[in-house]
C-alpha positions as CSV (number, residue, x, y, z in Angstrom):
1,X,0.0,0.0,0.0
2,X,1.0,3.5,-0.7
3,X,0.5,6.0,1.8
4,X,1.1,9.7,0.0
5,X,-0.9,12.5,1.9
6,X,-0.8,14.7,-0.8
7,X,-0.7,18.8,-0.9
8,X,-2.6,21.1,-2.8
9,X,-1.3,23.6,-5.4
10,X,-3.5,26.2,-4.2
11,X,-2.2,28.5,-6.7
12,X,-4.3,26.3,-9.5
13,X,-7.5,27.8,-8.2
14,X,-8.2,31.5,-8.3
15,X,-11.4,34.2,-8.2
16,X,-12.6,37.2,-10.1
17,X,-16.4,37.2,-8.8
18,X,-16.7,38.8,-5.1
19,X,-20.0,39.4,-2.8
20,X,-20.1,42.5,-0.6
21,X,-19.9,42.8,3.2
22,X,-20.8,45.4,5.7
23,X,-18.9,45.7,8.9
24,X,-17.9,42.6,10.6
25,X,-20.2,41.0,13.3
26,X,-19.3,38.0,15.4
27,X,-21.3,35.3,16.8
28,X,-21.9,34.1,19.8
29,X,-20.8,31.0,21.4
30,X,-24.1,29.7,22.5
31,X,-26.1,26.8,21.7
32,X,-28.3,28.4,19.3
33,X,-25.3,28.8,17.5
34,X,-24.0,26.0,17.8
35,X,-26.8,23.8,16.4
36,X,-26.8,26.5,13.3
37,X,-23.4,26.2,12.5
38,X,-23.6,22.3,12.6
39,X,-26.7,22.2,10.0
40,X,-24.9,25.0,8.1
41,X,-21.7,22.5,7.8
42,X,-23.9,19.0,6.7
43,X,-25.6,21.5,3.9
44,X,-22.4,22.8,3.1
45,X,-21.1,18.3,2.9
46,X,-24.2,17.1,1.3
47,X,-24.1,19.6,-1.8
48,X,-20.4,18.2,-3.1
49,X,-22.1,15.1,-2.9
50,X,-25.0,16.3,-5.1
51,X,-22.8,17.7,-7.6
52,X,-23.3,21.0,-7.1
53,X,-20.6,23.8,-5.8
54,X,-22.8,26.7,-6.0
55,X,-23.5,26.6,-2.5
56,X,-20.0,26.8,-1.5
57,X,-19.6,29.9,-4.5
58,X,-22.9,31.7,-3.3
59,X,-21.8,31.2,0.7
60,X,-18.2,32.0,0.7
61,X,-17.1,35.9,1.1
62,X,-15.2,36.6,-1.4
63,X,-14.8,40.0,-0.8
64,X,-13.6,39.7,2.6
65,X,-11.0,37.0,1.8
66,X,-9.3,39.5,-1.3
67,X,-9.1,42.4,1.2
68,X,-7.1,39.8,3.5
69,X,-4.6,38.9,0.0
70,X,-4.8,42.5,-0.7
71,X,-4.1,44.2,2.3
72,X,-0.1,44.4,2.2
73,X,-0.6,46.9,-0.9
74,X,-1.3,50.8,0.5
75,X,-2.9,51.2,-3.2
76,X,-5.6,49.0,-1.8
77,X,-8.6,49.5,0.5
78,X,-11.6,48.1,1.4
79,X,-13.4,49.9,-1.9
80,X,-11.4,48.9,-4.2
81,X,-9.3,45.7,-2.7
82,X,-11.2,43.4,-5.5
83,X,-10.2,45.3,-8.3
84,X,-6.5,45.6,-7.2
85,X,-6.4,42.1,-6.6
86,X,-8.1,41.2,-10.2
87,X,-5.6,43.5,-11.6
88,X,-2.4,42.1,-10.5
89,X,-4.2,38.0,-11.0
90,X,-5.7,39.0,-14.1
91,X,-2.3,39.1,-15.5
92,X,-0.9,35.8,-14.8
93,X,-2.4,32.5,-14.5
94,X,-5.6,32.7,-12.1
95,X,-8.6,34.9,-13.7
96,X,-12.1,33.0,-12.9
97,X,-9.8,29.8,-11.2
98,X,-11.6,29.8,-7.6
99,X,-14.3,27.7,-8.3
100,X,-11.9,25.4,-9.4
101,X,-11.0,24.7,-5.1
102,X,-14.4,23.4,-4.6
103,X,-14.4,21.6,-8.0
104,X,-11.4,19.5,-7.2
105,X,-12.9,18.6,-4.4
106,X,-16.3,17.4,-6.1
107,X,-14.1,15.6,-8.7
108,X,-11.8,13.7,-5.9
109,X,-15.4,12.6,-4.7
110,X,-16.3,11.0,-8.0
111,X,-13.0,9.9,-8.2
112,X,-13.5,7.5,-4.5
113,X,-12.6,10.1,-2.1
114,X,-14.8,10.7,0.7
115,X,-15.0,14.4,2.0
116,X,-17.1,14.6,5.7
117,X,-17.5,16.8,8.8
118,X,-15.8,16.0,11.1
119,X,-16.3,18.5,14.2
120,X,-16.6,22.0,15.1
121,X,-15.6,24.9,17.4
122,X,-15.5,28.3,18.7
123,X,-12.3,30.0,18.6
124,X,-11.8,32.2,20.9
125,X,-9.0,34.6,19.8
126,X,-10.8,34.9,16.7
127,X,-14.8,34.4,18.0
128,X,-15.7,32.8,15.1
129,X,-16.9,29.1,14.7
130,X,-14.6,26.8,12.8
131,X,-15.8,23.2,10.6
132,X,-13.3,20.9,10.3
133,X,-13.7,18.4,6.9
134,X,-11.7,15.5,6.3
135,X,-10.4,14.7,2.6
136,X,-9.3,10.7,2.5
137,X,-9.0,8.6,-0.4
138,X,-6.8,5.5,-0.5
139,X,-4.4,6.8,-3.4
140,X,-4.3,10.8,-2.6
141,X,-3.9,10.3,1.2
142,X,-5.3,12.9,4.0
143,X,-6.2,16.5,4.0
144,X,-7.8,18.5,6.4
145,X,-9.9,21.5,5.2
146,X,-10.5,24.5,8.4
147,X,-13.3,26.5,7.2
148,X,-13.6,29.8,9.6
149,X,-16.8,31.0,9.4
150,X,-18.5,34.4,9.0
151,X,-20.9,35.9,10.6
152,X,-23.8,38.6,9.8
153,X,-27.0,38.7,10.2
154,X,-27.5,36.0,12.2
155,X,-26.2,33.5,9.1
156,X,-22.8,31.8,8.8
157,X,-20.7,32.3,5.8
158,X,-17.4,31.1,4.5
159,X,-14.8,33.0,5.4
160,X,-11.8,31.1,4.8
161,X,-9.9,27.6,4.9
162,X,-7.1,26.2,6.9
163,X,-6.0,23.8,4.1
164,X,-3.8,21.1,6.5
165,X,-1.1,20.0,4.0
166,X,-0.1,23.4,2.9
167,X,0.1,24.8,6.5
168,X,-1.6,27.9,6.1
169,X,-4.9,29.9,5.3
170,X,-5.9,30.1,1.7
171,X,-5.9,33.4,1.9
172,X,-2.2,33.3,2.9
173,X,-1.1,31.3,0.2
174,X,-2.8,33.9,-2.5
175,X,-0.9,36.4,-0.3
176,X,2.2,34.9,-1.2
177,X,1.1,34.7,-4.6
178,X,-0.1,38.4,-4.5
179,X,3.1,40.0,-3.1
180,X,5.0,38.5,-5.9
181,X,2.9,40.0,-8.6
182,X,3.2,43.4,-7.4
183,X,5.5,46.1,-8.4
184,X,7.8,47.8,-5.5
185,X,6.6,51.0,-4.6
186,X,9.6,52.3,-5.1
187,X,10.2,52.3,-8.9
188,X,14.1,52.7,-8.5
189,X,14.0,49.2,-6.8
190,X,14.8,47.1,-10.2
191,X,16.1,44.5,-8.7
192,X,13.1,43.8,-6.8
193,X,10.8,44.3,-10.0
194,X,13.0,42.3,-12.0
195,X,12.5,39.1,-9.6
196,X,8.9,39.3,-9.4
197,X,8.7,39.7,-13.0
198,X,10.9,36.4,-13.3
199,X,8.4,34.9,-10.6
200,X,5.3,35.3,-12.9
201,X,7.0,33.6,-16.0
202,X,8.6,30.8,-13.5
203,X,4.6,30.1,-12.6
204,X,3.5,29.9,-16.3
205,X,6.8,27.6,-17.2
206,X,6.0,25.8,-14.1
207,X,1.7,25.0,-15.2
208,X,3.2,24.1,-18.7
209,X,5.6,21.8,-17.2
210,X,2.9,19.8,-14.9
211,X,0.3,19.7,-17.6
212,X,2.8,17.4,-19.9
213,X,3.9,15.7,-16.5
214,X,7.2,16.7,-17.3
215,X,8.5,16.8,-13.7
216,X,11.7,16.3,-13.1
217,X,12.1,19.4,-15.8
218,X,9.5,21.3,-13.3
219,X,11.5,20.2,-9.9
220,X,14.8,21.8,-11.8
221,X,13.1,25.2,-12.4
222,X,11.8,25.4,-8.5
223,X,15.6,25.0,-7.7
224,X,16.6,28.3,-9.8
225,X,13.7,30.3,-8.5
226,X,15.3,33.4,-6.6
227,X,13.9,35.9,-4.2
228,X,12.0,35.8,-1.2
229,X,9.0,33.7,-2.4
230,X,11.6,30.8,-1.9
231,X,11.0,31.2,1.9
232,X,7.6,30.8,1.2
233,X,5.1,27.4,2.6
234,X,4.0,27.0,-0.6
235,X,7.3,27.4,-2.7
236,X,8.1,23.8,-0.2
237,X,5.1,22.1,-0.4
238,X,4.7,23.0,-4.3
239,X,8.2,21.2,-4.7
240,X,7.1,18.2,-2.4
241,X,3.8,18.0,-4.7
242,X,5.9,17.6,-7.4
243,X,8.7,15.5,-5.9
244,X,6.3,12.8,-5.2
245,X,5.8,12.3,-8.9
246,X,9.1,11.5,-9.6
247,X,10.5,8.5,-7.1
248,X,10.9,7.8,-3.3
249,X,14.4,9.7,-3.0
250,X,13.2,13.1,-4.7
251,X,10.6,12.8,-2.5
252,X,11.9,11.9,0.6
253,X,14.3,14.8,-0.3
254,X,11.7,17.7,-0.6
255,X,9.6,16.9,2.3
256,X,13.3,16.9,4.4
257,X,13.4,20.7,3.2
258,X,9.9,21.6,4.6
259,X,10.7,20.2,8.3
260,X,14.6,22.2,8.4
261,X,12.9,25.2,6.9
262,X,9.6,24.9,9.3
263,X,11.1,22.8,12.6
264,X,8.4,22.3,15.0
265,X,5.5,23.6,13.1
266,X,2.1,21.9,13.9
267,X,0.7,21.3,10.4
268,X,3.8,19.8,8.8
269,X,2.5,16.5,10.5
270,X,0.3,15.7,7.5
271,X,3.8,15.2,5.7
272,X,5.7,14.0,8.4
273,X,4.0,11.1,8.0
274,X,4.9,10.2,4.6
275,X,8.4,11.2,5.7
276,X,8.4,8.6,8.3
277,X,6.8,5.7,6.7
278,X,9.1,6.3,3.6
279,X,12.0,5.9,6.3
280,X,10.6,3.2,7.7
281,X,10.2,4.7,11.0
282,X,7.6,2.7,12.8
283,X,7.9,4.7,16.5
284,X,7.8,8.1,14.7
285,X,4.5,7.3,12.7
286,X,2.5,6.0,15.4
287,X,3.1,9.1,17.8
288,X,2.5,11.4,14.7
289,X,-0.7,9.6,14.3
290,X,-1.6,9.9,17.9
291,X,-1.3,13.9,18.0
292,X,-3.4,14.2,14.4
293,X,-5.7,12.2,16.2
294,X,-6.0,14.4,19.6
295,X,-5.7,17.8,18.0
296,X,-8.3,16.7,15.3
297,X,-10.6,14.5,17.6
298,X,-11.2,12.3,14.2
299,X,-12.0,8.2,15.2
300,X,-11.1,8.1,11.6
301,X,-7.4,8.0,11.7
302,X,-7.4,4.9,13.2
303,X,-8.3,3.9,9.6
304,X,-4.8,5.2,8.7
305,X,-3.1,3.7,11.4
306,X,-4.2,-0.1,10.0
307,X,-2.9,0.8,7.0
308,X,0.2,1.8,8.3
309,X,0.5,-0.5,10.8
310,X,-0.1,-3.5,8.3
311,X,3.1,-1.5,6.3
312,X,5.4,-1.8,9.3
313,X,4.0,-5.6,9.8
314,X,2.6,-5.1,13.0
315,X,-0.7,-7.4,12.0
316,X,-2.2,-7.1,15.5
317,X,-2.3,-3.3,15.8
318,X,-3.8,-3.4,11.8
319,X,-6.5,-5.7,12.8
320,X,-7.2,-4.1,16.0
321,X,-7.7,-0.7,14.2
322,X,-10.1,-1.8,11.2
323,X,-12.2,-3.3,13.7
324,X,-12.5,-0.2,15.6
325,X,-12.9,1.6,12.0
326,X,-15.9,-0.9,11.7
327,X,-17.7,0.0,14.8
328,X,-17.0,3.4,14.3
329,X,-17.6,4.1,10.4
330,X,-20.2,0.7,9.9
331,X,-20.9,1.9,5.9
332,X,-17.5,2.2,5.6
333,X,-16.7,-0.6,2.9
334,X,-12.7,-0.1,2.7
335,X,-11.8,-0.9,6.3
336,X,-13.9,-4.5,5.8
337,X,-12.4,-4.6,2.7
338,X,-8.8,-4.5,4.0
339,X,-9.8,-6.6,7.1
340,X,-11.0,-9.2,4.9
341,X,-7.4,-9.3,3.0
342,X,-5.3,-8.8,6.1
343,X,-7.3,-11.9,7.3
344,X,-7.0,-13.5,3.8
345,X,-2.8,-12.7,4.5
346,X,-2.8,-13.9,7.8
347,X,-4.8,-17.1,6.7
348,X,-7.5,-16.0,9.5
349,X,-10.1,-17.9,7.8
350,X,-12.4,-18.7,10.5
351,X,-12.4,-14.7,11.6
352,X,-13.2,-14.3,7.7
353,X,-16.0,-16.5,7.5
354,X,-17.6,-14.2,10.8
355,X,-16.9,-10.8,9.3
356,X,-18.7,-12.1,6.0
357,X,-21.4,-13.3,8.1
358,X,-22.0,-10.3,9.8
359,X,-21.7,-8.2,6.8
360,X,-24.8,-10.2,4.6
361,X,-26.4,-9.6,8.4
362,X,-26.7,-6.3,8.3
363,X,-27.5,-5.8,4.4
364,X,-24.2,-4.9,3.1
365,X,-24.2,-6.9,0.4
366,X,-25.8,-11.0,-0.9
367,X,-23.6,-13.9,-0.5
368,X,-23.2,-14.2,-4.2
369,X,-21.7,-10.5,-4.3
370,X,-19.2,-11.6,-1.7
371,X,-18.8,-15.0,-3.1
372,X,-18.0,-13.6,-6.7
373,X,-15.8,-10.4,-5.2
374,X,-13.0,-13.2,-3.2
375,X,-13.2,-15.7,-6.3
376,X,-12.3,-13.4,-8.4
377,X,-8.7,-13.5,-9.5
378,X,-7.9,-10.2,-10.0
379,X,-8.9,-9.6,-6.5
380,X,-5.8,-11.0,-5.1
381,X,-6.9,-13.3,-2.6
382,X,-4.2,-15.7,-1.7
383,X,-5.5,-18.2,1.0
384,X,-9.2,-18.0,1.3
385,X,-10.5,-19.1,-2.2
386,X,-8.4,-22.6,-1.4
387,X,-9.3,-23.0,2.0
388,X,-11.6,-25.6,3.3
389,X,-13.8,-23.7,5.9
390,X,-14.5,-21.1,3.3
391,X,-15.5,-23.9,0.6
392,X,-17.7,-25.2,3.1
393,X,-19.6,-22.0,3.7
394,X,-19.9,-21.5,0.1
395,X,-22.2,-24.2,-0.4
396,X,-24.2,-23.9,2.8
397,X,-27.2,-22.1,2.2
């Protein structure tokens, strides 16, 4: 198994359409509230799983999140922060790109991935409720998105997300983006000109260079980018992204960057953990596992702690973690799935025989389906199919 939590290149997904807000309000942490917020965030889960991303366009304050990008720029104020920020974008390679962020996400759905709530809370500093959504699939790994919500007239609104694998606000990483668009103020300051000029055609090399999955040509040109964008998140986690399509070293190598440049940083765990199973480092994993767990308060990484632990060969741990997966997620099909070969591996039969049992139970699926999924060759079942117990359960009725 492969166990990549990948990063997103935030700077694929842009905006040019913004909605206008009055003087901030903030909500109070109260019940009332709280149920609100919580009905707010299953709307706000069910609609990528209708298809549909308008909600997240028609609910997320895109006004207030470009005078956050914009604000570093004294041209700029709050009247005329979106058409600052469209003028610098507009001019390299983002015009009318934001709705690709909740796109991708639809499209990792189709693709397998699950995207789910996963909790709340009320920050205090900020007194503003928070939803916390999970990204897993089996191939792209784990994300966690940190929406900060809004507040006015007694609705919620999308404010902003805390994207987990990049380390930072959205609105930071267009930040980034924006301050290396922009001209110095001081037009005798070439030099500085000069290198965010080169910083725009590096971008549009760079999106050439990933759409014909050229990448070791597109992990070169990170290398000769100058300039202070290099001590940038997403200059790291850009070159990680892209690292991880070339082989285990390159990879290994980039993510080795991000934790010298960023020691001790809280959300480089998600990376971390690639970093440590790639090395092999059972110890290392586990406690990393354990402190996504607490400071997320997701059941769901035990999920990703049987496939890891299954990786280092500790079987007992694996099996003890998709059965608490199973009592904790019981339509989750993968974590019966990989019980069902872990058992297969460990020639478990008679523990295989109960699981299906208890899965035709409760409805999951018909004998035949199970029947026809572990006969199947191209299943890769190794044991069961041949052994006797499982033979004999076939033909009882």
């Amino acid at each position: 198994m492969k166990y990549i939590f990948s990063c997103l290149l935030c700077f694929f997904c842009c905006m040019i359409a913004f909605s206008q807000e009055t003087t901030e309000m903030y909500a109070k942490n109260e019940q009332l509230n709280d149920e609100k917020v919580i009905e707010f965030g299953q709307r706000f889960a069910d609609s990528f799983y209708e298809k549909d991303t308008s909600f997240f366009m028609d609910n997320f304050n895109l006004q207030n999140f470009a005078e956050k990008v914009v604000s570093i720029n004294e041209k700029a104020n709050d009247d005329n922060a979106v058409e600052e920020f469209n003028a610098v974008f507009k001019k390299g390679l983002f015009l009318e790109k934001f709705h690709m962020f909740p796109e991708n996400i639809r499209a990792a759905i189709s693709r397998g991935a699950s995207y789910s709530l996963v909790n709340y809370y009320y920050h205090l500093d900020e007194r503003k409720y928070h939803l916390l959504f999970r990204m897993y699939s089996d191939n792209g790994g784990l994300n966690y998105h940190d929406y900060q919500l809004g507040y006015e007239k007694d609705e919620f609104y999308l404010n902003d997300v805390f994207i987990y694998s990049m380390g930072q606000y959205l609105s930071d990483t267009y930040r980034d983006l924006y301050e290396l668009s922009i001209p110095s103020k001081d037009v005798k300051d070439t030099e500085t000109n000069k290198n965010r000029l080169k910083g725009m055609i590096y971008f549009m090399r760079l999106e050439s260079l990933l759409n014909t999955q050229k990448y070791k040509e597109a992990l070169e040109l990170t290398h000769k980018l100058e300039g202070k964008f290099t001590e940038k998140k997403i200059y790291y986690t850009t070159k990680i992204k892209i690292a991880s399509k070339i082989n285990t070293v390159f990879h290994l190598e980039a993510i080795d960057e991000l934790l010298k440049k960023f020691p001790n940083d809280p959300y480089t765990k998600l990376m971390e953990i690639d970093y440590y199973v790639m090395l092999k480092d059972y110890n290392a994993t586990m406690q990393l596992l354990d402190e996504i767990q607490q400071n997320t308060e997701d059941s769901f990484i035990e999920y990703v702690r049987g496939n890891a632990a299954w990786q280092f060969e500790d079987y007992e741990l694996a099996e003890k973690a998709y059965a608490n997966t199973i009592i904790e997620y019981p339509g989750f099909a993968e974590a019966k799935i990989n019980l069902m070969y872990l058992y297969d591996f460990l020639e478990k039969h008679e523990d295989n025989i109960v699981l299906l049992n208890r899965m035709i139970e409760n409805e999951e699926y018909n004998k035949k389906e199970l029947i026809d999924f572990i006969d199947d060759k191209s299943n890769d079942f190794v044991n069961l199919p041949n052994a006797r117990i499982y033979n004999r359960w076939k033909k009882k009725k």
